[in-house]
One Martini backbone bead per residue (centre of mass of N, CA, C, O) as a GRO file, in nm:
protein
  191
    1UNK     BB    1   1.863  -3.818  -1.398
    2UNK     BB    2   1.602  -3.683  -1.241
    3UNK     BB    3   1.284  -3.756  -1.140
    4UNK     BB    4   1.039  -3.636  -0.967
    5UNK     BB    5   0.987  -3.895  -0.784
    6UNK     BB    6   1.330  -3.809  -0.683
    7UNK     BB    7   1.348  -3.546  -0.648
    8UNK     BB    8   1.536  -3.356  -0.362
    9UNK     BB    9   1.446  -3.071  -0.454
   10UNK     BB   10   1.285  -2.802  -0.333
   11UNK     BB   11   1.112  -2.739  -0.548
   12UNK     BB   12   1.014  -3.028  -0.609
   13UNK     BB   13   0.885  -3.092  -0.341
   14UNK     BB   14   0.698  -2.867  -0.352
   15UNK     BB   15   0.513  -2.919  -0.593
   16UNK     BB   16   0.446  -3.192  -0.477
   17UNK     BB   17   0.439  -3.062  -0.190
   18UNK     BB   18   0.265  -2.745  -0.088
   19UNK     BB   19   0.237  -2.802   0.232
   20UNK     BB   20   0.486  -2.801   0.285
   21UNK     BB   21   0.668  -2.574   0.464
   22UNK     BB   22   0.361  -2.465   0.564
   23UNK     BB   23   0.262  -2.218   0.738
   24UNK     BB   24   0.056  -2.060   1.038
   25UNK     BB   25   0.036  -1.691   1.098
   26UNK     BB   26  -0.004  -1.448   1.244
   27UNK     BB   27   0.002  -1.055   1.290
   28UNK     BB   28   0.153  -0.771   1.178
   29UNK     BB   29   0.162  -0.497   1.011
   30UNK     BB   30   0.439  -0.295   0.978
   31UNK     BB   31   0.491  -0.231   0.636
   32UNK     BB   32   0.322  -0.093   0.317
   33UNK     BB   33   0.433  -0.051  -0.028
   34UNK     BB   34   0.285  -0.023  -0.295
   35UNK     BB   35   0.502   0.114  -0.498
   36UNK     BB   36   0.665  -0.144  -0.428
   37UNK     BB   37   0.505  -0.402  -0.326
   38UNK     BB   38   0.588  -0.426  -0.026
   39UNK     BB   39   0.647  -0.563   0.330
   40UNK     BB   40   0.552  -0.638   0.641
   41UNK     BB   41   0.572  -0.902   0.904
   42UNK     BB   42   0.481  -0.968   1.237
   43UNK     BB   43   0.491  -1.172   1.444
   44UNK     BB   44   0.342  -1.287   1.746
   45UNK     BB   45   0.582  -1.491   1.837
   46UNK     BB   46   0.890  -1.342   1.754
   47UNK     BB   47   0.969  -1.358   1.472
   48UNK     BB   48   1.034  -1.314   1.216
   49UNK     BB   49   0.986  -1.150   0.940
   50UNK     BB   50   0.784  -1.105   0.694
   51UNK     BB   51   0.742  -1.064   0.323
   52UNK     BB   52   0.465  -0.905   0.153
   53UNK     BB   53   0.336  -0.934  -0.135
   54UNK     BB   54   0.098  -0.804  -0.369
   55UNK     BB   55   0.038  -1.046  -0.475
   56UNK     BB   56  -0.077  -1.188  -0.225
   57UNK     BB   57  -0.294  -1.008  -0.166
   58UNK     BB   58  -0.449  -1.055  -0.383
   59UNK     BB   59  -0.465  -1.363  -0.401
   60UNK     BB   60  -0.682  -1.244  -0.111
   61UNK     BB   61  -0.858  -1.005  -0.234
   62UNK     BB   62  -0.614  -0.782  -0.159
   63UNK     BB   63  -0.436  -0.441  -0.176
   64UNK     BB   64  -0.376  -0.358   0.111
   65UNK     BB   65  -0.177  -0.263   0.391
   66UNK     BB   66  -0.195  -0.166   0.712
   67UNK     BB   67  -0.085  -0.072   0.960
   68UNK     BB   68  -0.139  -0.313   1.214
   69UNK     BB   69  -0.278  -0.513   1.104
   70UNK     BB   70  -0.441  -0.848   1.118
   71UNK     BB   71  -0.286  -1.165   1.051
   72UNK     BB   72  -0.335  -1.456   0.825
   73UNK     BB   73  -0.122  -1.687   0.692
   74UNK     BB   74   0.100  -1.824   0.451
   75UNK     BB   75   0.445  -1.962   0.542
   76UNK     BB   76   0.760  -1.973   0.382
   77UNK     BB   77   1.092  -2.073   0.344
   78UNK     BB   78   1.345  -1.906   0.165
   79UNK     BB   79   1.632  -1.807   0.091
   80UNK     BB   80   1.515  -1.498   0.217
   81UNK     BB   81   1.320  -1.609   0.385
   82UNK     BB   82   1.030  -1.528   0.502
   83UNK     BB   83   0.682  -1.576   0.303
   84UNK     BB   84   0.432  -1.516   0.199
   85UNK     BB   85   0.141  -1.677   0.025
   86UNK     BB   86  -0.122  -1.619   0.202
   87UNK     BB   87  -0.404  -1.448   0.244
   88UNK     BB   88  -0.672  -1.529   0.505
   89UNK     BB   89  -0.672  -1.274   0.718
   90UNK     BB   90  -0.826  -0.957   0.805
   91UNK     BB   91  -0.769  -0.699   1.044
   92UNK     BB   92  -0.866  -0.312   1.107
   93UNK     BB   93  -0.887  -0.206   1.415
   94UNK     BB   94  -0.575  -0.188   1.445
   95UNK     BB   95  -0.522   0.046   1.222
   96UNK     BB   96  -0.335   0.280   1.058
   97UNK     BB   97  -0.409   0.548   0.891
   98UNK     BB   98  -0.190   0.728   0.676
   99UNK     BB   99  -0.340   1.001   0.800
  100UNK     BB  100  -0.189   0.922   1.084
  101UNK     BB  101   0.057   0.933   1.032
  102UNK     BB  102   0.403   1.044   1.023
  103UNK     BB  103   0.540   1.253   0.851
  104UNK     BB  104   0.754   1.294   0.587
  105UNK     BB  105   1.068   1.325   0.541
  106UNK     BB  106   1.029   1.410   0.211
  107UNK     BB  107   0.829   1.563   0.234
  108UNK     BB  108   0.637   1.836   0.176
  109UNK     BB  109   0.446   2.048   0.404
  110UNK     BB  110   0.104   2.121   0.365
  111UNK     BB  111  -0.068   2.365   0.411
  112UNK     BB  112  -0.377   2.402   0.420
  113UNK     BB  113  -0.646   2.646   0.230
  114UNK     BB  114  -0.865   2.505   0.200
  115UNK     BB  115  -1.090   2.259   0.058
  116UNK     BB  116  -1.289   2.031  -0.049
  117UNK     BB  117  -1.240   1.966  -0.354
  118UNK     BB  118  -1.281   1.913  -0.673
  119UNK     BB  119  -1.139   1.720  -0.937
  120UNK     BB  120  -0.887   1.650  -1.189
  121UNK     BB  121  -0.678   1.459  -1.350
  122UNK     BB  122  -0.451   1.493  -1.567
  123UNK     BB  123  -0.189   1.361  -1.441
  124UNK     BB  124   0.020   1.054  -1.367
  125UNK     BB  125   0.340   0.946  -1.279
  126UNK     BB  126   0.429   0.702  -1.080
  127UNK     BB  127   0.750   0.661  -1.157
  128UNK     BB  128   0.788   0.986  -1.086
  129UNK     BB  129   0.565   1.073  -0.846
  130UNK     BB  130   0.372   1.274  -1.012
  131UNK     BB  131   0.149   1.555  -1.087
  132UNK     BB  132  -0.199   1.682  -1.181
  133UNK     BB  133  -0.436   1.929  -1.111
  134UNK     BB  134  -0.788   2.019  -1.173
  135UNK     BB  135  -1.014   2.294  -1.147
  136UNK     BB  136  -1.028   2.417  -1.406
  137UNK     BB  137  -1.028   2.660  -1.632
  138UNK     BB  138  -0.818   2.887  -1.546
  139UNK     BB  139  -0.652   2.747  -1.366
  140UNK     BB  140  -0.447   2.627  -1.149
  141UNK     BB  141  -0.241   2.396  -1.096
  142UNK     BB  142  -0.224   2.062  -0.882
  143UNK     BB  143   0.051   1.922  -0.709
  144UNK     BB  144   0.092   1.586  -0.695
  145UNK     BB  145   0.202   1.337  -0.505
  146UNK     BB  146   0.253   1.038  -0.383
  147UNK     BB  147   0.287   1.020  -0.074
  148UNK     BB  148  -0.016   1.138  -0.046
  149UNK     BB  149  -0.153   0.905  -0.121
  150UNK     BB  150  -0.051   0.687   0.062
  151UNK     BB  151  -0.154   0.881   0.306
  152UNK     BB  152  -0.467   0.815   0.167
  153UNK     BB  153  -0.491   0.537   0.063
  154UNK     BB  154  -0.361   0.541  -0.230
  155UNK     BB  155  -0.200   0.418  -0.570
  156UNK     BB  156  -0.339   0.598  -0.787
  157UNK     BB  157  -0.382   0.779  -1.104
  158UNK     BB  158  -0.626   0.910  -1.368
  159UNK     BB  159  -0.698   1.019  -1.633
  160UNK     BB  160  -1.015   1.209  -1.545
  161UNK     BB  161  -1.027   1.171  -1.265
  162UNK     BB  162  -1.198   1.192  -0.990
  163UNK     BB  163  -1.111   1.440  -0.688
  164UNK     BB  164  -1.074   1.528  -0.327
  165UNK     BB  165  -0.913   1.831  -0.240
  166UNK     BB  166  -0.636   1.964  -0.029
  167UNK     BB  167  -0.468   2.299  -0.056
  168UNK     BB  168  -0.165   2.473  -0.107
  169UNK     BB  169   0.176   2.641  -0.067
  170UNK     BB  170   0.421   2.600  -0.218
  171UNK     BB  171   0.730   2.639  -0.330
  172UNK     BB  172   0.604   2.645  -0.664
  173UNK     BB  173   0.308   2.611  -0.544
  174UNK     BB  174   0.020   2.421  -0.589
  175UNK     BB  175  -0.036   2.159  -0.311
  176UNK     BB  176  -0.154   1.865  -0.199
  177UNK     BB  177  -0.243   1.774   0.088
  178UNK     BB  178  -0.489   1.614   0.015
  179UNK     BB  179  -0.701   1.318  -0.074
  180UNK     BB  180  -0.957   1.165  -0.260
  181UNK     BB  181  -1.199   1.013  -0.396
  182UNK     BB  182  -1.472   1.131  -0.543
  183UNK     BB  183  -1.684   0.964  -0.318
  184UNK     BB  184  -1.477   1.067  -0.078
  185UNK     BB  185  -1.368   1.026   0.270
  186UNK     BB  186  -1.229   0.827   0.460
  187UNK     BB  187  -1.292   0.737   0.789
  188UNK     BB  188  -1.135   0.667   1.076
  189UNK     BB  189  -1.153   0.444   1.304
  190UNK     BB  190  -1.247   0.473   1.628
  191UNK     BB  191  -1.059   0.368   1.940
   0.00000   0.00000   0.00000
């Protein structure tokens, strides 16, 4: 039986030194999906992918990365390839806001028919990527889907949450075509 101090797997290698086999990396964000939870760093050097876990995130203070972001990581090689390990720091000036994104091809695309209105969500399961908002009694429910969060920069929904809406007219009634936090919408800085 091997003793940590002579053990020479990997795992046990990690543990005693774990500065070993971690380098630091530059980057660009290719793209990060909140409800799944990771993402994907391209390295400056033009080596493979890295993989960025939303714990990695976390890890370094930051909830979400945008796409183009710039990145500077610690990184080691894991059994499945690349994968960050702390972000170190982010650059957001030459990132996409995911309002500007090209629309998503499994969402239906609804053109707004409102304005920006306040709202409360009634409902919201993540599992299920969908959703209900009100706009106060005797008034139809408007259907938010999880792709709308995502492309508005949002991660999910609490019920009794306000937020602002602008809603059209969908395949089964209304639904949300943007959102933002209730305390406004943040607008994407212009280079």
């Amino acid at each position: 039986m091997s003793t940590p101090e002579t053990d020479n797997t990997p795992e046990a290698h990690a543990v005693e030194h774990p500065s070993k086999g971690i380098d630091v990396v530059a980057g660009r964000i290719k793209w990060f999906d909140v409800a799944k939870g990771f993402g994907f760093v391209v390295p400056d050097d033009g080596g493979a992918d890295i993989l960025l876990h939303v714990t990695c995130l976390r890890r370094g203070g930051f909830s979400t990365a945008l796409e183009g972001t710039k990145v500077v990581c610690e990184v080691h090689r894991g059994e499945r390839g690349l994968q960050a390990l702390r972000v170190l720091s982010m650059d957001t000036s030459d990132a996409v806001h995911p309002s500007q994104l090209p629309p998503s091809r499994t969402l239906v695309q609804v053109v707004p028919t409102s304005g920006l209105e306040r709202m409360t969500v009634k409902w919201f399961n993540r599992t299920k990527g969908y959703g209900f908002l009100s706009r106060g009694e005797n008034t139809e429910d408007i259907f938010v889907h999880m792709e709308t969060l995502r492309r508005y920069g949002m991660m999910e929904l609490r019920p009794g949450q306000e937020v602002l809406v602008r809603y059209g007219h969908g395949t089964k009634g209304l639904m949300a075509a943007e959102i933002h936090p209730g305390s406004g919408p943040e607008q994407p800085s212009s280079h």
